[in-house]
N, CA and C atoms as an extended XYZ file, in Angstrom:
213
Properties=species:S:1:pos:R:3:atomname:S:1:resname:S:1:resid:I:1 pbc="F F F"
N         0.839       -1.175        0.000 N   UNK     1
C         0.000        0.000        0.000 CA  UNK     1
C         0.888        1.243        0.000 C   UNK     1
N         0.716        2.268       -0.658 N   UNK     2
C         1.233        3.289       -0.749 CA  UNK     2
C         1.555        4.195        0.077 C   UNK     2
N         2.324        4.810        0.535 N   UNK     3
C         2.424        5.546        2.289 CA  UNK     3
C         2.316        7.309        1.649 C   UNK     3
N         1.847        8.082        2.095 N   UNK     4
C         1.960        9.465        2.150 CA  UNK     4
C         2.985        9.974        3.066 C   UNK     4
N         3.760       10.577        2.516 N   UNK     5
C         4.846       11.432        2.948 CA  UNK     5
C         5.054       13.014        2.596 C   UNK     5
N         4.074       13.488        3.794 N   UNK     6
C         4.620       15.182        3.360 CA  UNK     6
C         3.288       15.385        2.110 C   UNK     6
N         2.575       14.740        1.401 N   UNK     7
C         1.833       14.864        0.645 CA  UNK     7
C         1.694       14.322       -0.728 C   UNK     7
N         3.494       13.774       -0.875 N   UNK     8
C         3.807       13.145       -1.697 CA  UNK     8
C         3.539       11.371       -1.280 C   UNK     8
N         2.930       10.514       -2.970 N   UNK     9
C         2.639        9.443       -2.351 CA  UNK     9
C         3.674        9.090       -2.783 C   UNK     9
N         4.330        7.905       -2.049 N   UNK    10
C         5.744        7.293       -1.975 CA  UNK    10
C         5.172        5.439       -2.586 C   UNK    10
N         5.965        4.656       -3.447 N   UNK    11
C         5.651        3.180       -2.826 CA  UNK    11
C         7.181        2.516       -2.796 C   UNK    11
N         7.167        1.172       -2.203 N   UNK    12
C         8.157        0.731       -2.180 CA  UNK    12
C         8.753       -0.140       -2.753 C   UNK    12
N        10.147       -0.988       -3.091 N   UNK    13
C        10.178       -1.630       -3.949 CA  UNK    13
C         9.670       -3.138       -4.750 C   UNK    13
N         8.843       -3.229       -3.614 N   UNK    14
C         8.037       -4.343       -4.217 CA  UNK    14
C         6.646       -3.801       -4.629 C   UNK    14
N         6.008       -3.134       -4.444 N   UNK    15
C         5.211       -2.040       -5.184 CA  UNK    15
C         5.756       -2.049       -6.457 C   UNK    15
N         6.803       -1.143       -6.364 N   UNK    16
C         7.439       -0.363       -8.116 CA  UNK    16
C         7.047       -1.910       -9.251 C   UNK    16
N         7.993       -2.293       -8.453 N   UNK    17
C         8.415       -3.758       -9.536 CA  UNK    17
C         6.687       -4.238       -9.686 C   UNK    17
N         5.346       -4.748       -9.367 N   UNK    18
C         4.815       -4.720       -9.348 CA  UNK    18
C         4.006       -4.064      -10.273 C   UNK    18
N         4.375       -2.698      -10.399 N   UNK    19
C         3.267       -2.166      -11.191 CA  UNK    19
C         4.084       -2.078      -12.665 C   UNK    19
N         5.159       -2.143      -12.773 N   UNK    20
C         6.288       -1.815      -13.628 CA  UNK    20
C         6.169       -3.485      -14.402 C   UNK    20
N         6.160       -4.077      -13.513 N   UNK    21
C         6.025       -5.889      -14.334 CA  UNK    21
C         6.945       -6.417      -14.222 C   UNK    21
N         8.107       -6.167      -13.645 N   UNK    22
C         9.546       -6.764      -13.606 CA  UNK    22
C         9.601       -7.401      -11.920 C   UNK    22
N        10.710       -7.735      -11.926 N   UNK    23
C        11.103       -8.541      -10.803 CA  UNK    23
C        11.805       -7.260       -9.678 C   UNK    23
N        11.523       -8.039       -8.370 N   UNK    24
C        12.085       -6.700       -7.799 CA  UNK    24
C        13.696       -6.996       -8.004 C   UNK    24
N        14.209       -7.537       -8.486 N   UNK    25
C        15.689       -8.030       -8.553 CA  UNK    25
C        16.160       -6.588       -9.872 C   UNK    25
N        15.273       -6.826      -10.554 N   UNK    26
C        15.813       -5.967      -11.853 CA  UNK    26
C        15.590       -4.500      -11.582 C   UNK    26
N        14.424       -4.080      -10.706 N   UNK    27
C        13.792       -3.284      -10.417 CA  UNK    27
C        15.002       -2.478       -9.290 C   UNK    27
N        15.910       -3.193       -8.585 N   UNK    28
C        16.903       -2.850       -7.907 CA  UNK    28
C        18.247       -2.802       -8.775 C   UNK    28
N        17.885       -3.343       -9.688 N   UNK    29
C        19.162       -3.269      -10.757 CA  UNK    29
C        19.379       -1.926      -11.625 C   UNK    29
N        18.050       -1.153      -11.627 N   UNK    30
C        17.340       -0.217      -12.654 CA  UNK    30
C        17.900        1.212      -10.872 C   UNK    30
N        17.497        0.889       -9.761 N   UNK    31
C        17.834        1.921       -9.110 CA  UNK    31
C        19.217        1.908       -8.684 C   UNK    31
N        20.308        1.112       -8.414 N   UNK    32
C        21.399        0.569       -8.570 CA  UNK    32
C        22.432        1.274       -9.383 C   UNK    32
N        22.212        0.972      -10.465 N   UNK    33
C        22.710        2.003      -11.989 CA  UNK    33
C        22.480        2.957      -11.942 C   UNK    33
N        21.186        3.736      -11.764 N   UNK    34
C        21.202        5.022      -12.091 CA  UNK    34
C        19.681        5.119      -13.504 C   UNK    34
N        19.891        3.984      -13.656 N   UNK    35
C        18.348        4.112      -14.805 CA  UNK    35
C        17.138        4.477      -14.684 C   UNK    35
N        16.835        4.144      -13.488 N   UNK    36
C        15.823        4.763      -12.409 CA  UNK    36
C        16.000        5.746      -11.547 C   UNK    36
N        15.833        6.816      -11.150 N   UNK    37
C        15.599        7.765       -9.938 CA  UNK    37
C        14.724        7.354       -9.119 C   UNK    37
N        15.420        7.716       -7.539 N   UNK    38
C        14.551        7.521       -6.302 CA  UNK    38
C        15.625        7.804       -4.749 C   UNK    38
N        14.687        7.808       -3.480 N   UNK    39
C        15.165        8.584       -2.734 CA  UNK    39
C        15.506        6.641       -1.924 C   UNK    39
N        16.363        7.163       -0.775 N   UNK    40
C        15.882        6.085        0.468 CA  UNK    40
C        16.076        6.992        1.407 C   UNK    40
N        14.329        6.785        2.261 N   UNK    41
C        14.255        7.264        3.071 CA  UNK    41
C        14.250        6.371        4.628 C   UNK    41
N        15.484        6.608        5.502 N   UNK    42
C        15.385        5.301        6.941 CA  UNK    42
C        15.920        4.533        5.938 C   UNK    42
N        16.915        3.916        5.125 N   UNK    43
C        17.428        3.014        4.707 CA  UNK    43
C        16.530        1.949        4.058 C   UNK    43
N        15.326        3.049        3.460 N   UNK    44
C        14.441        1.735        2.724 CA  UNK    44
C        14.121        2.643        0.854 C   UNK    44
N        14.372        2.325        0.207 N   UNK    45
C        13.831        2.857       -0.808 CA  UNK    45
C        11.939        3.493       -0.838 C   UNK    45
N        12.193        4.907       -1.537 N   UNK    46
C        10.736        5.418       -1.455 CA  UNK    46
C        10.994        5.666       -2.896 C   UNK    46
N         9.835        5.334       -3.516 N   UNK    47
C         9.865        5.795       -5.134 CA  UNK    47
C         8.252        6.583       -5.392 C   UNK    47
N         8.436        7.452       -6.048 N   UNK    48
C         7.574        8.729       -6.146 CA  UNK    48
C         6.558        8.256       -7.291 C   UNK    48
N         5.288        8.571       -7.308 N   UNK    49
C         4.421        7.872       -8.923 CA  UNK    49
C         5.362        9.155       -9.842 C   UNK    49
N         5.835       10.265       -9.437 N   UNK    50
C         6.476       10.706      -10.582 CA  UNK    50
C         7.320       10.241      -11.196 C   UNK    50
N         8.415        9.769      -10.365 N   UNK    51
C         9.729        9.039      -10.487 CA  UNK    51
C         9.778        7.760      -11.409 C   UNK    51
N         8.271        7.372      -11.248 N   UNK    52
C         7.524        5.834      -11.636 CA  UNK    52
C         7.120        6.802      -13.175 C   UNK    52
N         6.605        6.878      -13.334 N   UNK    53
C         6.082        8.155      -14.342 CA  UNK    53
C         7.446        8.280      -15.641 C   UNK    53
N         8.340        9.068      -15.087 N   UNK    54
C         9.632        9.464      -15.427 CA  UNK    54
C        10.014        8.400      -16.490 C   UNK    54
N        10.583        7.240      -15.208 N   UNK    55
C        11.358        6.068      -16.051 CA  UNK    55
C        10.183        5.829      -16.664 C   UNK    55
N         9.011        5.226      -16.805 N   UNK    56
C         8.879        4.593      -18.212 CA  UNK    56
C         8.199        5.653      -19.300 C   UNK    56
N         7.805        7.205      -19.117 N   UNK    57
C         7.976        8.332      -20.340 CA  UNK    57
C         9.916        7.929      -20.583 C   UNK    57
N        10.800        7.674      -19.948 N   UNK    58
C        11.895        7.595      -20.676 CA  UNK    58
C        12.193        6.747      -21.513 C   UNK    58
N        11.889        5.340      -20.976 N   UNK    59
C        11.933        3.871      -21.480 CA  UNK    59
C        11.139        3.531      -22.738 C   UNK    59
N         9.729        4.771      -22.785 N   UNK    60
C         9.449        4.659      -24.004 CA  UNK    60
C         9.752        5.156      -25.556 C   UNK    60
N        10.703        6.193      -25.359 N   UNK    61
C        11.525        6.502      -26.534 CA  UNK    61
C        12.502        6.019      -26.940 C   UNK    61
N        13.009        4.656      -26.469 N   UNK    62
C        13.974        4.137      -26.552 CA  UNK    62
C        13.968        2.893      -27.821 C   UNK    62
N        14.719        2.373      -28.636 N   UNK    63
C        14.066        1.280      -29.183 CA  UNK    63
C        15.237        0.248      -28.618 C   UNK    63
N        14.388       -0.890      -28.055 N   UNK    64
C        15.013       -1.960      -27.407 CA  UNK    64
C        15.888       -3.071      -28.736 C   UNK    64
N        15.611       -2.757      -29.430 N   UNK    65
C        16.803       -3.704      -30.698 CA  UNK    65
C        17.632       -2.586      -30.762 C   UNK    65
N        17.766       -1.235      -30.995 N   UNK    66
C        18.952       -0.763      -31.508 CA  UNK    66
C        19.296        0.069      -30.337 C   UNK    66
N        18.997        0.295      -29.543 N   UNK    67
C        19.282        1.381      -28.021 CA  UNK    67
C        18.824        2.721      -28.812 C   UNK    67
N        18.813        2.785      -29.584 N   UNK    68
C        18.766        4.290      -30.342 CA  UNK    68
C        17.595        4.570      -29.790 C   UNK    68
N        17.777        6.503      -29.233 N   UNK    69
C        16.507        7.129      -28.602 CA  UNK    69
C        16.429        7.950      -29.383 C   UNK    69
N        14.828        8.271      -29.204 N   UNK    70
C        13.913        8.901      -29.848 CA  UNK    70
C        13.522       10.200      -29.211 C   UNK    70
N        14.229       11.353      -29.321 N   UNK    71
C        14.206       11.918      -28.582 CA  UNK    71
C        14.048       13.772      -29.684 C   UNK    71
């Protein structure tokens, strides 16, 4: 379930991965790298529906056979 923080709704990483369709393994692989943006707040990851938003408006200009973005 989604937690409110400050006004902003936050979820966590089994959430993300969840709504995203991936595994939370990859889903930590994606915040890890840098492919994803997100905060940890108390040593737990908080990811923003913007942040959620973000990566896949990014992920969709991308073409997955040639990496080439569409931008």
């Amino acid at each position: 379930m989604p937690r409110d923080i400050l006004g902003i709704v936050t979820y966590t990483t089994e959430e993300t991965a969840q709504l995203l369709g991936v595994t939370k393994r990859t889903l930590m692989t994606y915040l890890t790298s840098g492919k994803m943006v997100a905060s940890k707040i108390g040593g737990r990851w908080a990811i923003t529906d913007q942040q959620i938003k973000d990566f896949v408006n990014k992920r969709s200009v991308v073409d997955n056979k040639t990496g080439a973005e569409y931008l």
